[in-house]
NUMARLO-582359 format. One record per residue (C-alpha): x, y, z; residue number from 1. Coordinates in nm, 3 decimals, m for minus. Layout:
<lumses>
+---------+---------+---------+-----+
:    east :   north :      up :  nr :
+---------+---------+---------+-----+
:       X :       Y :       Z : NUM :
...
+---------+---------+---------+-----+
</lumses>
This chain:
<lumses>
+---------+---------+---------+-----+
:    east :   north :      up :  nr :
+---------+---------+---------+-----+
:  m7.100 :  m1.946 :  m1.932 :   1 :
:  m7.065 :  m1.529 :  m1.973 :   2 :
:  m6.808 :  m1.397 :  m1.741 :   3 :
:  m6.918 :  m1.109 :  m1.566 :   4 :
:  m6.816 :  m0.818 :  m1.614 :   5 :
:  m6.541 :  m0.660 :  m1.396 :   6 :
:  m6.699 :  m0.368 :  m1.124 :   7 :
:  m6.518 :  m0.066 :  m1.162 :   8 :
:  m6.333 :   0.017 :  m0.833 :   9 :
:  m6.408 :   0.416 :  m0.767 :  10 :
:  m6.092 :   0.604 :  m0.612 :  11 :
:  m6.126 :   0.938 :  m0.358 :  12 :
:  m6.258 :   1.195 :  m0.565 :  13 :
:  m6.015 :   1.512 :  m0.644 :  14 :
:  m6.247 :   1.760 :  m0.469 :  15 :
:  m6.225 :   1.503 :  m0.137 :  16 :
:  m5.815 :   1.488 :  m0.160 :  17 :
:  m5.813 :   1.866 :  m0.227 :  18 :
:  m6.005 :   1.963 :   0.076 :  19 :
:  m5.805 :   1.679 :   0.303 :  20 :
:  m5.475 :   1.879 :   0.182 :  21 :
:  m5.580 :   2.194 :   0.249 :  22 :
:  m5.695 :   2.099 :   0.655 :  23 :
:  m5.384 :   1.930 :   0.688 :  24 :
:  m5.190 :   2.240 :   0.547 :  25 :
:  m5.363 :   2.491 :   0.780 :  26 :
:  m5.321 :   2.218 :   1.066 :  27 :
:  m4.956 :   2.218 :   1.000 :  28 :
:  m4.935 :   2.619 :   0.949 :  29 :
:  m5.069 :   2.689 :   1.287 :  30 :
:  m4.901 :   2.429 :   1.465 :  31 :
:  m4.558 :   2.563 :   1.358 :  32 :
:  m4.693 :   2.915 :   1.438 :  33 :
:  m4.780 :   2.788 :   1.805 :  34 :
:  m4.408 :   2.650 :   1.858 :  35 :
:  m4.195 :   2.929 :   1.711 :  36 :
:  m4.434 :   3.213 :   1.800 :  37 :
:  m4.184 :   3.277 :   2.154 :  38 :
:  m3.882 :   3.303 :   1.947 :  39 :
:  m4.059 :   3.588 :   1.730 :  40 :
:  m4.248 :   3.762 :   2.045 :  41 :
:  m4.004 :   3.755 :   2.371 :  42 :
:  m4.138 :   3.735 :   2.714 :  43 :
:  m3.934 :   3.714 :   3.044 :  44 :
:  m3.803 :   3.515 :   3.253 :  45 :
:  m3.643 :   3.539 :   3.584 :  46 :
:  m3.476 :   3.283 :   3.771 :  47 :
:  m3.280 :   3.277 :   4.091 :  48 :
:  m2.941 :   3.097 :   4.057 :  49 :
:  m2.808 :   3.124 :   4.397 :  50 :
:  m2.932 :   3.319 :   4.672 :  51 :
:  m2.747 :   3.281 :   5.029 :  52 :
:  m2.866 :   3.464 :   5.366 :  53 :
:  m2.629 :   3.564 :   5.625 :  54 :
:  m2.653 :   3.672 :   5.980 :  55 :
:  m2.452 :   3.994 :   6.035 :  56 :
:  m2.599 :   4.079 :   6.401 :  57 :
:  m2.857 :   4.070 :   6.604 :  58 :
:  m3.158 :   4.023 :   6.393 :  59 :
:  m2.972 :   4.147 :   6.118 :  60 :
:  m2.917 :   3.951 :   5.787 :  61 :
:  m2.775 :   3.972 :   5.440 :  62 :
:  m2.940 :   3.880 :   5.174 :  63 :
:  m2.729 :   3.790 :   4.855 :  64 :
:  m2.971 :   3.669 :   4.534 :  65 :
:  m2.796 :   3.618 :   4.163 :  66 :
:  m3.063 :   3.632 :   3.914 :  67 :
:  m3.075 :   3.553 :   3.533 :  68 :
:  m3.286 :   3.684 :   3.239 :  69 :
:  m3.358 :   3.359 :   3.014 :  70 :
:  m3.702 :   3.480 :   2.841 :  71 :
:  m3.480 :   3.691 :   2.537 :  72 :
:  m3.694 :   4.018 :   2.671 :  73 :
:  m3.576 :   4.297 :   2.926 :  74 :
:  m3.723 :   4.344 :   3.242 :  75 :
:  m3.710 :   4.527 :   3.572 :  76 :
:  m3.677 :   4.356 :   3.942 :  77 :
:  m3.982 :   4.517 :   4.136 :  78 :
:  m3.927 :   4.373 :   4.459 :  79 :
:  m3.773 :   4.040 :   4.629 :  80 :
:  m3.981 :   3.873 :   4.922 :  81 :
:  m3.805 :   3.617 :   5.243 :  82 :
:  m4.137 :   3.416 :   5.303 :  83 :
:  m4.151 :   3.017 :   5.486 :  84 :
:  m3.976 :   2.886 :   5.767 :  85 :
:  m4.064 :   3.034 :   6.110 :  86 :
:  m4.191 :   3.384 :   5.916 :  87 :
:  m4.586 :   3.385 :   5.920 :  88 :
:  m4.576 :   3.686 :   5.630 :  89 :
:  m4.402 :   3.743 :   5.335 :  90 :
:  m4.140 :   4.004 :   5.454 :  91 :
:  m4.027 :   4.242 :   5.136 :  92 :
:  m3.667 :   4.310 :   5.096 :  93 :
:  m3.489 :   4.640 :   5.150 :  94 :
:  m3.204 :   4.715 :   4.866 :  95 :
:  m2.850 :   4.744 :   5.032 :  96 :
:  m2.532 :   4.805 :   4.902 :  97 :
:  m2.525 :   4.887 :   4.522 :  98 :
:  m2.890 :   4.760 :   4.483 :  99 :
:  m3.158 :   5.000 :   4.364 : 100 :
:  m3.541 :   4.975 :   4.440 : 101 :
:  m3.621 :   4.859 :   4.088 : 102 :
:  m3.325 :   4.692 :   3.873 : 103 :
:  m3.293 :   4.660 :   3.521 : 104 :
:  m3.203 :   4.302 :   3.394 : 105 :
:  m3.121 :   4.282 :   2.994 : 106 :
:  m3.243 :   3.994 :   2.809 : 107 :
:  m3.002 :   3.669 :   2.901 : 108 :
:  m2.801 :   3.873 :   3.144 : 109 :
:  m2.695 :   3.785 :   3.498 : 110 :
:  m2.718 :   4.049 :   3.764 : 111 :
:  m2.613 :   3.946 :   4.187 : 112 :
:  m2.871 :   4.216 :   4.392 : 113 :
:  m2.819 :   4.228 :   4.754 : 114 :
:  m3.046 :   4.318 :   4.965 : 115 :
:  m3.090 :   4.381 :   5.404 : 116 :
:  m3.302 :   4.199 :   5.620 : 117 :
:  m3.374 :   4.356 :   6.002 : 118 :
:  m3.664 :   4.321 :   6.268 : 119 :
:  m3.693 :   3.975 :   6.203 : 120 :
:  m3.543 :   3.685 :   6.343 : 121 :
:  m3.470 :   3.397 :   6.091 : 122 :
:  m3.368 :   3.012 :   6.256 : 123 :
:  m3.049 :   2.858 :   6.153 : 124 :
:  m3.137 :   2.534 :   5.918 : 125 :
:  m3.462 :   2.624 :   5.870 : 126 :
:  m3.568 :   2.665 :   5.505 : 127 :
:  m3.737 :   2.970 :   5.383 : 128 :
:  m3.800 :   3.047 :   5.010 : 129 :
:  m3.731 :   3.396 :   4.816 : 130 :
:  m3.927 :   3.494 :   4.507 : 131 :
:  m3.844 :   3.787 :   4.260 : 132 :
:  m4.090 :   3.963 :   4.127 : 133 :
:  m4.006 :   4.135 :   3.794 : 134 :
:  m4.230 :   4.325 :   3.520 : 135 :
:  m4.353 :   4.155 :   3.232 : 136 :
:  m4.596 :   4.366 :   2.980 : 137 :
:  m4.821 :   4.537 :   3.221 : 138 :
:  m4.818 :   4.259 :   3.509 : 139 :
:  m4.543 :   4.210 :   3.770 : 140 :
:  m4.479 :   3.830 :   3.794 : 141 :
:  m4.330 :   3.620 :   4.028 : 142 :
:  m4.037 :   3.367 :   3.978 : 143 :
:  m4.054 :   2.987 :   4.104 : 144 :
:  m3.980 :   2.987 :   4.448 : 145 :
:  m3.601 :   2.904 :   4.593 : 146 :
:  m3.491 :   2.767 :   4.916 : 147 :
:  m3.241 :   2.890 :   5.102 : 148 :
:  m3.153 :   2.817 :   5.476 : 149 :
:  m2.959 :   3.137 :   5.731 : 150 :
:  m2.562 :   3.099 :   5.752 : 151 :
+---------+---------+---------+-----+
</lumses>
């Protein structure tokens, strides 16, 4: 009896592993790219830390907001908006105090704007939500909503 002779196993060819590499390298390359393309291009971000309302007469109110830039990109604070609760409208804000119309916030900075509220009447412990609108590229954007109730 002959014994047969042994098949000769065949393996991936070099052209196959070469073209396998090369996807996986550009795969790799644009995924890094996607995650560390915000640290190279900066976009802001505005959120509201605090904000507190208080009544200072008769349909009267002060708004207090403190704000933070956490995008890494300067931006300006367009206009602030009172909206919820027993309002059926978004009511804009009018700048008091040491507030100006439009604000300049520097990239990771923290900036408290204050702002007047009158003709409207507002309920004690009822919540109503401000937004912040602020400029980013050519758009104006608006930040997450926060709740805040009249003192």
């Amino acid at each position: 009896m002959q014994n047969p002779t042994p098949q000769k196993l065949k393996g991936i060819s070099g052209v196959v592993i070469a073209v396998l590499l090369t996807v996986i390298g550009i795969a790799a390359v644009l995924i890094f790219w996607g995650m560390m393309s915000g640290f190279f291009n900066p976009q802001p971000k505005v959120i509201i830390e605090k904000a507190v309302i208080t009544k200072i007469g008769q349909n009267k109110y002060d708004v207090s907001i403190t704000v933070r830039e956490t995008g890494g990109a300067s931006t300006t604070i367009t206009k602030v908006e009172l909206t919820g609760g027993t309002l059926s409208n978004p009511v804009t804000l009018t700048p008091g105090g040491q507030t100006q119309q439009k604000t300049e916030l520097s990239p990771g900075s923290s900036l408290t704007l204050v702002y007047k509220l009158e003709g409207q009447s507002l309920e004690p412990g009822v919540t109503y939500y401000i937004a912040v609108y602020y400029r980013s590229g050519d758009s104006e954007v608006r930040s997450e909503l926060y709740p805040v109730t009249v003192r």
